[in-house]
N, CA, C and O atoms as CSV, one atom per row, in Angstrom:
chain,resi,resn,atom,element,x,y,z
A,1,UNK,N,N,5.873,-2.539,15.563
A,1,UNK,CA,C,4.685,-1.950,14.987
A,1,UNK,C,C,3.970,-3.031,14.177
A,1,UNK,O,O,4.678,-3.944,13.751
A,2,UNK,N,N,2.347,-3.056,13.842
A,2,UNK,CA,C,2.041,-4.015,13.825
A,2,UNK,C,C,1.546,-3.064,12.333
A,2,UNK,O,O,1.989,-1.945,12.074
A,3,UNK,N,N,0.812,-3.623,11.709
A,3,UNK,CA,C,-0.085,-3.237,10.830
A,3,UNK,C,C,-1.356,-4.140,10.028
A,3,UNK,O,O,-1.369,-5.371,10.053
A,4,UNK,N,N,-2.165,-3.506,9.484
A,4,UNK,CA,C,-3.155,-4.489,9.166
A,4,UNK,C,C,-4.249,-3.655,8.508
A,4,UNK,O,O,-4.390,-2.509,8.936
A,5,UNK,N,N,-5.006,-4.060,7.570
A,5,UNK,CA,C,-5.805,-3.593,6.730
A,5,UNK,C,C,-7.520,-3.240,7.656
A,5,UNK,O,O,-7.889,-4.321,8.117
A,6,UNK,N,N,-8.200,-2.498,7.887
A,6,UNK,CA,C,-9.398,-2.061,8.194
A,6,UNK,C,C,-10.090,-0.987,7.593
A,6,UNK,O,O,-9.648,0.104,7.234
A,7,UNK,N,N,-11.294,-1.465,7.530
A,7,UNK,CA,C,-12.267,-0.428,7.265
A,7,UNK,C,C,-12.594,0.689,7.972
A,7,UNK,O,O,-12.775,0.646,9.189
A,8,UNK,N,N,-12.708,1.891,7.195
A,8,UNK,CA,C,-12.472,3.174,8.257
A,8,UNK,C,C,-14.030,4.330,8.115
A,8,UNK,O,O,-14.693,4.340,7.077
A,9,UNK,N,N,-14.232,4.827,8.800
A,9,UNK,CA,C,-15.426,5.605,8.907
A,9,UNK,C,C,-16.492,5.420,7.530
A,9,UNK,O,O,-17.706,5.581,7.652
A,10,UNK,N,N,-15.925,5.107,6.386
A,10,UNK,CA,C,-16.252,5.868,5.302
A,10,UNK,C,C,-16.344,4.593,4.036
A,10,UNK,O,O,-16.634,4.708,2.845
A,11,UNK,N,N,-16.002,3.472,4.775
A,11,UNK,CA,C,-16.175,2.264,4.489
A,11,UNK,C,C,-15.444,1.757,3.774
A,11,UNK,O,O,-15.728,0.711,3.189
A,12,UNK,N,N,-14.162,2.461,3.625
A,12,UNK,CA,C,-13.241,1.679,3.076
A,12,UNK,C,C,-11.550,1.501,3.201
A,12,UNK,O,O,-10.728,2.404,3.044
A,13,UNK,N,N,-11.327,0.377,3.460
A,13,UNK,CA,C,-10.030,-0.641,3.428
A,13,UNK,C,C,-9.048,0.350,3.548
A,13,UNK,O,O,-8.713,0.996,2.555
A,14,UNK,N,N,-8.551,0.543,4.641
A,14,UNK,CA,C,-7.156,1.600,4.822
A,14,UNK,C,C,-6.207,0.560,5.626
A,14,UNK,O,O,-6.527,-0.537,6.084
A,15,UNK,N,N,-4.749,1.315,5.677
A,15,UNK,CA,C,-3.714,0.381,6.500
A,15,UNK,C,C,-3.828,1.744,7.884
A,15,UNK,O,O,-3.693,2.963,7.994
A,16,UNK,N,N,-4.225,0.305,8.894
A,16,UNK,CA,C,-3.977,0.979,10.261
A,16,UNK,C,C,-2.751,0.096,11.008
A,16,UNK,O,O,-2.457,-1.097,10.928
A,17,UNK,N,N,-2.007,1.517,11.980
A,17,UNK,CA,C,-1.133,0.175,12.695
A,17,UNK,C,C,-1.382,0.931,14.504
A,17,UNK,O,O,-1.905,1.935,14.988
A,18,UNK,N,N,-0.646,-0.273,14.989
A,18,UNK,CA,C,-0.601,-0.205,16.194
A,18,UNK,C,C,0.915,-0.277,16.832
A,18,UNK,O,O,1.637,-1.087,16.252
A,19,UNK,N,N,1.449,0.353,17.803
A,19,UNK,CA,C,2.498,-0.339,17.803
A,19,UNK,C,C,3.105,-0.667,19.604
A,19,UNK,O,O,2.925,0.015,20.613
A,20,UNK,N,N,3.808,-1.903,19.431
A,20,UNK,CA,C,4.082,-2.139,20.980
A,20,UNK,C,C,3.725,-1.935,21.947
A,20,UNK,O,O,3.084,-2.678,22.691
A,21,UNK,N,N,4.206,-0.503,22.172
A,21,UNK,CA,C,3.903,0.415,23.345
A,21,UNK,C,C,2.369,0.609,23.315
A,21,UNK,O,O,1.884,0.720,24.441
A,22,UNK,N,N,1.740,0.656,22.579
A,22,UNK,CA,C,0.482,1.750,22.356
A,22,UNK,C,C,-0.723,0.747,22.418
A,22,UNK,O,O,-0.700,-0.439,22.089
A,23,UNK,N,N,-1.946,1.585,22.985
A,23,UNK,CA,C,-2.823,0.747,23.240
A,23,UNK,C,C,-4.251,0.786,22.054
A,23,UNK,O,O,-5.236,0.051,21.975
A,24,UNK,N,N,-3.926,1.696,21.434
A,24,UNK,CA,C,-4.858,2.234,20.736
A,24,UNK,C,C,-3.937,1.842,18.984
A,24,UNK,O,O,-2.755,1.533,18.831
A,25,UNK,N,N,-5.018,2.013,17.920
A,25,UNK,CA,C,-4.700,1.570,16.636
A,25,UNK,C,C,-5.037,2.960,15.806
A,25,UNK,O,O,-6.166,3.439,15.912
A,26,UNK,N,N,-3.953,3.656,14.904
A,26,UNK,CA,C,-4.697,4.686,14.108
A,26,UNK,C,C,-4.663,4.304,12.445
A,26,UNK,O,O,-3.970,3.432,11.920
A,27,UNK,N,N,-5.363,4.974,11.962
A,27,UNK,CA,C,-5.232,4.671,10.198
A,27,UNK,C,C,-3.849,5.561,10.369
A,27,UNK,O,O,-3.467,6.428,11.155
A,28,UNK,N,N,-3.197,4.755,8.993
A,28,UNK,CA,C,-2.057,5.598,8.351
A,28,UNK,C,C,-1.872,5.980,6.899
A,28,UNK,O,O,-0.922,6.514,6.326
A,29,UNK,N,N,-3.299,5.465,6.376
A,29,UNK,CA,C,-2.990,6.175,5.185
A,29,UNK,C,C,-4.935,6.406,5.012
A,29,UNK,O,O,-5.759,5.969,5.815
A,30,UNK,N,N,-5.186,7.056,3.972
A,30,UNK,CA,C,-6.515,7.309,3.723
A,30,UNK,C,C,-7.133,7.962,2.508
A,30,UNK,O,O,-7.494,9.089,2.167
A,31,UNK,N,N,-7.077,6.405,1.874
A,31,UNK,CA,C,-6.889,6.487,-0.077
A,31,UNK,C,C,-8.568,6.597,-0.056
A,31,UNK,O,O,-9.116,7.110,0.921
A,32,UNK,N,N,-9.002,6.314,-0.684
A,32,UNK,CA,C,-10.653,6.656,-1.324
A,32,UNK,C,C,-11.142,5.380,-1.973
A,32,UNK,O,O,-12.266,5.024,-2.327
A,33,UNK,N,N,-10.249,4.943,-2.009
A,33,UNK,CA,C,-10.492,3.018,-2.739
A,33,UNK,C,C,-9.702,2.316,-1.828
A,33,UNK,O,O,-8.816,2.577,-1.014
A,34,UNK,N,N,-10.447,1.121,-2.318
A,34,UNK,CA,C,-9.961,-0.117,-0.801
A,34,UNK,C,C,-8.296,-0.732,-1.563
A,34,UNK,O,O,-8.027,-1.156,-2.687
A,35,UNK,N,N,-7.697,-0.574,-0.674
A,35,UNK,CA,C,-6.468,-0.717,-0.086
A,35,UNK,C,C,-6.414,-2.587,-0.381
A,35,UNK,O,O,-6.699,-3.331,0.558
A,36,UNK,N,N,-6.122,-3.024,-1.416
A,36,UNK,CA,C,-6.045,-5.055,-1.260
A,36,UNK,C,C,-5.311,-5.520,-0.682
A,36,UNK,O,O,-5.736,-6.408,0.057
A,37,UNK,N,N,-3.669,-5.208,-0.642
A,37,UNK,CA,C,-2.489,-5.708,0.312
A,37,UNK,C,C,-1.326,-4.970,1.052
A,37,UNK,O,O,-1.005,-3.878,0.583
A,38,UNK,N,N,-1.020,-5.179,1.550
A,38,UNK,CA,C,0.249,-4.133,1.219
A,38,UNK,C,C,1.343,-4.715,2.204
A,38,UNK,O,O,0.815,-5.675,2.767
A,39,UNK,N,N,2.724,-4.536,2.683
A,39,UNK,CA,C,4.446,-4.933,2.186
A,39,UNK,C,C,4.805,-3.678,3.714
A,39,UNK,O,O,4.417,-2.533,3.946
A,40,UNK,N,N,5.665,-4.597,4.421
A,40,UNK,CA,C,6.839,-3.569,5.332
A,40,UNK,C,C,7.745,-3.572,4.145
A,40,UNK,O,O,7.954,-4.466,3.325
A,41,UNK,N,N,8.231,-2.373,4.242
A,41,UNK,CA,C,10.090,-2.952,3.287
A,41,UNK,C,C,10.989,-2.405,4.223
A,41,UNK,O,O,10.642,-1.672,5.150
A,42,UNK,N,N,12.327,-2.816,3.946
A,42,UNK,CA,C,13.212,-2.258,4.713
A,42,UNK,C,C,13.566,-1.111,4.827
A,42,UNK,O,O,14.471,-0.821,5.610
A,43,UNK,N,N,12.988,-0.256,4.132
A,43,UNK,CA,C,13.203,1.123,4.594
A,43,UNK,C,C,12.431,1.633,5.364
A,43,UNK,O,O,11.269,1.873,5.036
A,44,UNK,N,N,13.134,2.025,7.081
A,44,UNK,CA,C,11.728,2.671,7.992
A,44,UNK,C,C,10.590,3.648,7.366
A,44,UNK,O,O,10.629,4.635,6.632
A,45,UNK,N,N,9.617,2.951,7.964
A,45,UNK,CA,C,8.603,3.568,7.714
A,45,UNK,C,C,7.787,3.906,6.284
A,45,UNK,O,O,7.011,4.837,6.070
A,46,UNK,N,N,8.240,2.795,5.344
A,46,UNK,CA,C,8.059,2.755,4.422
A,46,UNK,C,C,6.952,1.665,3.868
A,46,UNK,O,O,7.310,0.493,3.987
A,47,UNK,N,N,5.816,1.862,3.352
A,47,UNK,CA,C,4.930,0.710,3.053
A,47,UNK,C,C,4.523,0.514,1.485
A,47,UNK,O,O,4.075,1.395,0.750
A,48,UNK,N,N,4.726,-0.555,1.217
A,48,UNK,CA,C,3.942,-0.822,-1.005
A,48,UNK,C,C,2.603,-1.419,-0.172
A,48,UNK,O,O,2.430,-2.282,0.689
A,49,UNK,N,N,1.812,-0.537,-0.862
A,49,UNK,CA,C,0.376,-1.395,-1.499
A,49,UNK,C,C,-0.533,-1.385,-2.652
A,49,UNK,O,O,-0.502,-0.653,-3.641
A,50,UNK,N,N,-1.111,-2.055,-2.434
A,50,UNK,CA,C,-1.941,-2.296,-4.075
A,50,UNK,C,C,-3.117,-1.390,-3.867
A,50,UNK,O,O,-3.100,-0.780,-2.797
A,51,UNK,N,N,-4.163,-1.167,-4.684
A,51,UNK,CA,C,-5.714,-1.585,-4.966
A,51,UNK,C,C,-5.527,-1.288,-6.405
A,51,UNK,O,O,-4.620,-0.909,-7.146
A,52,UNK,N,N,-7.101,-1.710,-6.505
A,52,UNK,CA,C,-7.518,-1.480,-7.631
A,52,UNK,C,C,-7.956,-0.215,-8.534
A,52,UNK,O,O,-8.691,0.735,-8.263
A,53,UNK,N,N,-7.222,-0.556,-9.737
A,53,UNK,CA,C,-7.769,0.560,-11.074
A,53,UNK,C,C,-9.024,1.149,-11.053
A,53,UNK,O,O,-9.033,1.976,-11.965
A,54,UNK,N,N,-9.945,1.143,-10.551
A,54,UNK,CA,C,-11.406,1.884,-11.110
A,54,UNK,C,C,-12.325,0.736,-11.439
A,54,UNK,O,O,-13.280,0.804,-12.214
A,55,UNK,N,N,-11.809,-0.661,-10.553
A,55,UNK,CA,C,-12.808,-2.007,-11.005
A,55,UNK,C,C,-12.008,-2.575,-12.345
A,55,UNK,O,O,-12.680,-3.392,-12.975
A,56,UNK,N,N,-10.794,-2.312,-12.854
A,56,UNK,CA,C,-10.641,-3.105,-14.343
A,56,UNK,C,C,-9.933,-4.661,-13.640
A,56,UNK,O,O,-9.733,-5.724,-14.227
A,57,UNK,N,N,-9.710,-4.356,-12.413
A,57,UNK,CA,C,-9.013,-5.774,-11.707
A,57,UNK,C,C,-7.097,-5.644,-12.273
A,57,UNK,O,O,-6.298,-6.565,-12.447
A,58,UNK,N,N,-6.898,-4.175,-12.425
A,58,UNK,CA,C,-5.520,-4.313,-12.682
A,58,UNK,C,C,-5.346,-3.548,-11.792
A,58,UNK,O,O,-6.068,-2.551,-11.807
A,59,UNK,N,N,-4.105,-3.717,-10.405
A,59,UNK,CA,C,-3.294,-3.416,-9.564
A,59,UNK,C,C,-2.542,-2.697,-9.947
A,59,UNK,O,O,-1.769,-2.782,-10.901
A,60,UNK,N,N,-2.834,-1.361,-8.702
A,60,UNK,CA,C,-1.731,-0.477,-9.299
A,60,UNK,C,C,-1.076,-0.446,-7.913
A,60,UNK,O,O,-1.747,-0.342,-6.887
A,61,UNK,N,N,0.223,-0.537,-7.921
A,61,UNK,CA,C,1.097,-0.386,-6.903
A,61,UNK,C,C,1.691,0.929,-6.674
A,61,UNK,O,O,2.284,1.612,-7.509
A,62,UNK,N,N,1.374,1.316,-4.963
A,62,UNK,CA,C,2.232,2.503,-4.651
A,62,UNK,C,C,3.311,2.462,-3.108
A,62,UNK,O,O,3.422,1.498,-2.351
A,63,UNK,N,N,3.949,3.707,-2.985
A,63,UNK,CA,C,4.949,3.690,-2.087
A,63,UNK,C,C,4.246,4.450,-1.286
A,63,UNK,O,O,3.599,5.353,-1.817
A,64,UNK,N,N,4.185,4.281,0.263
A,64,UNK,CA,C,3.645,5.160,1.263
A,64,UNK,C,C,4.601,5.502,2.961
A,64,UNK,O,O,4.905,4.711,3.854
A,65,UNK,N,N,4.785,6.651,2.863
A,65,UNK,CA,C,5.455,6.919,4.377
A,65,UNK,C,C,4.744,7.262,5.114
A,65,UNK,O,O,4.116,8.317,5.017
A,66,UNK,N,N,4.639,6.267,6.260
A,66,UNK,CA,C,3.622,5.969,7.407
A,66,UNK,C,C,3.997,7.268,8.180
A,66,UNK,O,O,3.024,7.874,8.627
A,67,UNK,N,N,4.869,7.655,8.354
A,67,UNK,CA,C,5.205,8.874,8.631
A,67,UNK,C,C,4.756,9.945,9.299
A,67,UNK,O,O,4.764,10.451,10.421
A,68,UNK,N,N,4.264,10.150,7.939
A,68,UNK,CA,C,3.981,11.251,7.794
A,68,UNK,C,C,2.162,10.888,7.381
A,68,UNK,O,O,1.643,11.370,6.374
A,69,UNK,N,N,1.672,10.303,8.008
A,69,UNK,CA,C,0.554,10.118,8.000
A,69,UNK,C,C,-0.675,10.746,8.523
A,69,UNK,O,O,-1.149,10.631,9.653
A,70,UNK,N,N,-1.324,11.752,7.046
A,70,UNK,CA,C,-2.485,12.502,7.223
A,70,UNK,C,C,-3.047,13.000,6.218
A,70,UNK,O,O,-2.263,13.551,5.446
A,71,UNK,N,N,-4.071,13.017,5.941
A,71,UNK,CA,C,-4.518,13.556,4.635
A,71,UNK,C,C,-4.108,14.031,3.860
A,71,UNK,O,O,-4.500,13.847,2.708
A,72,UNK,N,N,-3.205,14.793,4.157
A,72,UNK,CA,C,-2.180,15.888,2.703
A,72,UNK,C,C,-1.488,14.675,2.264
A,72,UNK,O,O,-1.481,14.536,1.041
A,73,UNK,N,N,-0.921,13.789,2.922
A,73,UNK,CA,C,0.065,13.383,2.751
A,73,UNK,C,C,0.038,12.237,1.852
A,73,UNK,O,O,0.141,11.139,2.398
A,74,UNK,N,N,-0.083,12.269,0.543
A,74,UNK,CA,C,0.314,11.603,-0.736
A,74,UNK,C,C,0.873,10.098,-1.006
A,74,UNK,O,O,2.103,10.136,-1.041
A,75,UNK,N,N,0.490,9.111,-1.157
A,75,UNK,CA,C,0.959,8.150,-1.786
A,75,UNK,C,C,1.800,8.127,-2.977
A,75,UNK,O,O,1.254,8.857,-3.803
A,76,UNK,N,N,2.971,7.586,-3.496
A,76,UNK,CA,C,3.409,7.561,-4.912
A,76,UNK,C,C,3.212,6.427,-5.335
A,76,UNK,O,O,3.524,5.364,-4.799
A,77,UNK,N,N,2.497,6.667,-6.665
A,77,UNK,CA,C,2.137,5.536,-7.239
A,77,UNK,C,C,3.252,4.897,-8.588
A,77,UNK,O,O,3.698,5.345,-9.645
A,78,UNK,N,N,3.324,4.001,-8.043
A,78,UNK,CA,C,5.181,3.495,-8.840
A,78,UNK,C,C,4.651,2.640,-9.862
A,78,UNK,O,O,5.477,2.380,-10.737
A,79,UNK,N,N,3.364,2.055,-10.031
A,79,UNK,CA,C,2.885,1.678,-11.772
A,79,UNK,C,C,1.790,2.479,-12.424
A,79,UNK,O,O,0.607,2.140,-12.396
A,80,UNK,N,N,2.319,3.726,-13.101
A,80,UNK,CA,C,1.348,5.221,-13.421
A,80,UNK,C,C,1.238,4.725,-14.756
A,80,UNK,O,O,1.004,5.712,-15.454
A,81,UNK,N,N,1.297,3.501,-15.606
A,81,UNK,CA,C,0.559,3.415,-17.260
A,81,UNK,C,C,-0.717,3.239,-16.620
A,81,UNK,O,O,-0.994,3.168,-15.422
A,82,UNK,N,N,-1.566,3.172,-17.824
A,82,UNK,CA,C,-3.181,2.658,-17.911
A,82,UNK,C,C,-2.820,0.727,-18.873
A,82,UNK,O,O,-2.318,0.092,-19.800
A,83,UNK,N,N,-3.508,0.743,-17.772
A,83,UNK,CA,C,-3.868,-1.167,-18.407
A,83,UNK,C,C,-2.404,-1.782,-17.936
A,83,UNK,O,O,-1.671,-2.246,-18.808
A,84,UNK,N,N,-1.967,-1.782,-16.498
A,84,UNK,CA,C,-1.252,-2.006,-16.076
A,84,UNK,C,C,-1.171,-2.506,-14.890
A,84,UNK,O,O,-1.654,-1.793,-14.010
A,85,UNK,N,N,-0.579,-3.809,-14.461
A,85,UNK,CA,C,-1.424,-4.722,-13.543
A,85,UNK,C,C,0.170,-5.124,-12.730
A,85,UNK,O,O,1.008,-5.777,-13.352
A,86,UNK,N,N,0.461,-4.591,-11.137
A,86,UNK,CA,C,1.443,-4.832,-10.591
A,86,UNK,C,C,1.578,-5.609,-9.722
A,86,UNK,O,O,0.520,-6.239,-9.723
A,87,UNK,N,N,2.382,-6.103,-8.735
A,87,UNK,CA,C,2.853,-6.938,-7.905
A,87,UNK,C,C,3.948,-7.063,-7.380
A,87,UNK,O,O,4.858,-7.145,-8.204
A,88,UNK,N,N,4.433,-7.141,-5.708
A,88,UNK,CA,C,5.274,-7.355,-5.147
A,88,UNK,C,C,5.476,-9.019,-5.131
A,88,UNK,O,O,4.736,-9.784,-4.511
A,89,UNK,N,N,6.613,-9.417,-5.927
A,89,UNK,CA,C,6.906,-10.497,-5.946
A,89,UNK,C,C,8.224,-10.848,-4.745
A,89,UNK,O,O,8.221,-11.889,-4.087
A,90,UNK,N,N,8.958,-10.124,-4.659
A,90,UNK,CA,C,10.047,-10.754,-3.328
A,90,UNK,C,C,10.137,-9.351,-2.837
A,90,UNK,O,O,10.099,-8.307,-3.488
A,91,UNK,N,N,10.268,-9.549,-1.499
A,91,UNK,CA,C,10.795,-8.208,-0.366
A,91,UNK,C,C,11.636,-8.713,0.890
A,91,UNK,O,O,11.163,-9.625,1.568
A,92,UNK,N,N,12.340,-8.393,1.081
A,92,UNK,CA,C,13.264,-8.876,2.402
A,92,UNK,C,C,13.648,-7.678,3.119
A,92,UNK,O,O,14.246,-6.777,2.531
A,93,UNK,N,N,13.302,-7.589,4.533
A,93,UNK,CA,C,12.501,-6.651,5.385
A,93,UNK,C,C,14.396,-6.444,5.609
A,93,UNK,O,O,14.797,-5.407,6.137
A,94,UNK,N,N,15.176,-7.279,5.255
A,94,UNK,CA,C,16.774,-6.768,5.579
A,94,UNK,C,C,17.752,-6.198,3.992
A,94,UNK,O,O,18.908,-5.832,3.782
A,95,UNK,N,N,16.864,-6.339,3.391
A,95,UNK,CA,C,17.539,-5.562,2.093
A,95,UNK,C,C,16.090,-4.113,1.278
A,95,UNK,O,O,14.865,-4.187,1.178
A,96,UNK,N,N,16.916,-3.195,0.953
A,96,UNK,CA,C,15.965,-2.240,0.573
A,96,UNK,C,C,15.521,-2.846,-1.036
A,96,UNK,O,O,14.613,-2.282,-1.647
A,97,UNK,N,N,16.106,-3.799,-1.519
A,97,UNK,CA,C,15.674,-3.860,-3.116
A,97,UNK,C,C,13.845,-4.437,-2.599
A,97,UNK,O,O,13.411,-4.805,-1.507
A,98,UNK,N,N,13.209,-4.290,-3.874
A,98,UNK,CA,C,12.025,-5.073,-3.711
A,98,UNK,C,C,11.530,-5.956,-5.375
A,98,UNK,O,O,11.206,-5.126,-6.224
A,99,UNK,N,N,11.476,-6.949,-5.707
A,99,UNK,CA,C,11.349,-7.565,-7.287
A,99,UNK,C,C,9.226,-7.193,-7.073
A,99,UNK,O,O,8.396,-7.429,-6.194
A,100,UNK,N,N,9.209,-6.686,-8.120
A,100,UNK,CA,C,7.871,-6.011,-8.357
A,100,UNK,C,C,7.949,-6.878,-10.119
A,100,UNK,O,O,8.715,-7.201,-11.027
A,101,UNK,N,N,6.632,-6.894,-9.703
A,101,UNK,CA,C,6.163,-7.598,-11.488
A,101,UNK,C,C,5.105,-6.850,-12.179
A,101,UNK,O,O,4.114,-6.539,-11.519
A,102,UNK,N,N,5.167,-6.560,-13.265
A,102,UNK,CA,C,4.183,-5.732,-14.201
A,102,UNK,C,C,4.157,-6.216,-15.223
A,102,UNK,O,O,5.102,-6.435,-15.981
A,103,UNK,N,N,2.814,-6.490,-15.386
A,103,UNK,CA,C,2.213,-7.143,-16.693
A,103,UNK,C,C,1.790,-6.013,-17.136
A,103,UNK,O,O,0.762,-5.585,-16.611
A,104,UNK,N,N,2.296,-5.375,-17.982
A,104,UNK,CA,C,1.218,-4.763,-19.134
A,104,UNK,C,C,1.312,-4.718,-20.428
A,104,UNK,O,O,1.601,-3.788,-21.181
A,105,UNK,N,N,0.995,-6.000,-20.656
A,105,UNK,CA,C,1.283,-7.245,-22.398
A,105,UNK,C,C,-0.348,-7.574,-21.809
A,105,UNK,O,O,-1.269,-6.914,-22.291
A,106,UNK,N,N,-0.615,-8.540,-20.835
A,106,UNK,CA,C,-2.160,-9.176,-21.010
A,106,UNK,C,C,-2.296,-8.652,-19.645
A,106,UNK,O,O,-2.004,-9.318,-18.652
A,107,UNK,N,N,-2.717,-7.517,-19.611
A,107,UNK,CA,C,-3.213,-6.962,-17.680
A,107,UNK,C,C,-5.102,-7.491,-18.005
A,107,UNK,O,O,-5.854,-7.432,-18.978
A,108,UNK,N,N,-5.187,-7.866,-16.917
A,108,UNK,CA,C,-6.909,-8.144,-17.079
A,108,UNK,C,C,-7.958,-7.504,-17.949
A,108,UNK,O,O,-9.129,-7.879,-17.882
C-alpha cells in the first residue's frame, strides 16, 4: 500500500492511498485542515500525522486507522494541550514503539 498526501474536492491536504493490486487511489482520512506529514507505524493500518493548530504553526499530532476510513470515523489526537507543538522523531515500521517530541516550554 502506498500512501501520499493530496488535495481533495474541497481543497485540502488529505492522506490518500493506493495499493498494489488496485488501480485507482481513495482518500483515507478527511480532516478539514491540511494534513503536513504523516508516518506508517508498525501497527497495521495505523497512521500519525500532523497539521496545524488554527495557523499558530504548532503541530498537533494524531493517530488514524486507515481502516476504517470514512467520515464518522475519528482521528485521535495524542498532543490535546493548547500551545503545544509535536513531532515524530523515530518510528521503525518493525517495532510498535514510536519517540514523539513535544515542546510545550517554547512551542511557536
Amino acid at each position: 500500500m502506498v500512501g501520499y498526501l493530496a488535495v481533495d474536492e474541497h481543497g485540502i491536504y488529505n492522506l490518500h492511498v493506493i495499493c498494489a493490486t488496485c488501480s485507482h487511489a481513495e482518500p483515507v482520512t478527511f480532516e478539514k485542515k491540511d494534513i503536513q506529514l504523516f508516518w506508517w507505524t508498525a501497527v497495521p493500518n495505523i497512521v500519525l500525522f500532523v497539521r496545524d493548530n488554527d495557523g499558530d504553526e504548532n503541530a498537533r499530532l494524531y493517530k488514524f486507522n486507515i481502516t476504517k476510513a470514512s467520515p464518522p470515523n475519528q482521528a485521535y489526537e495524542i498532543s490535546a494541550r493548547e500551545d503545544e507543538d509535536a513531532l515524530v522523531f523515530g518510528n521503525n515500521l518493525r517495532d510498535p514503539k514510536v519517540i514523539v517530541g513535544v515542546n510545550n516550554e517554547h512551542p511557536a
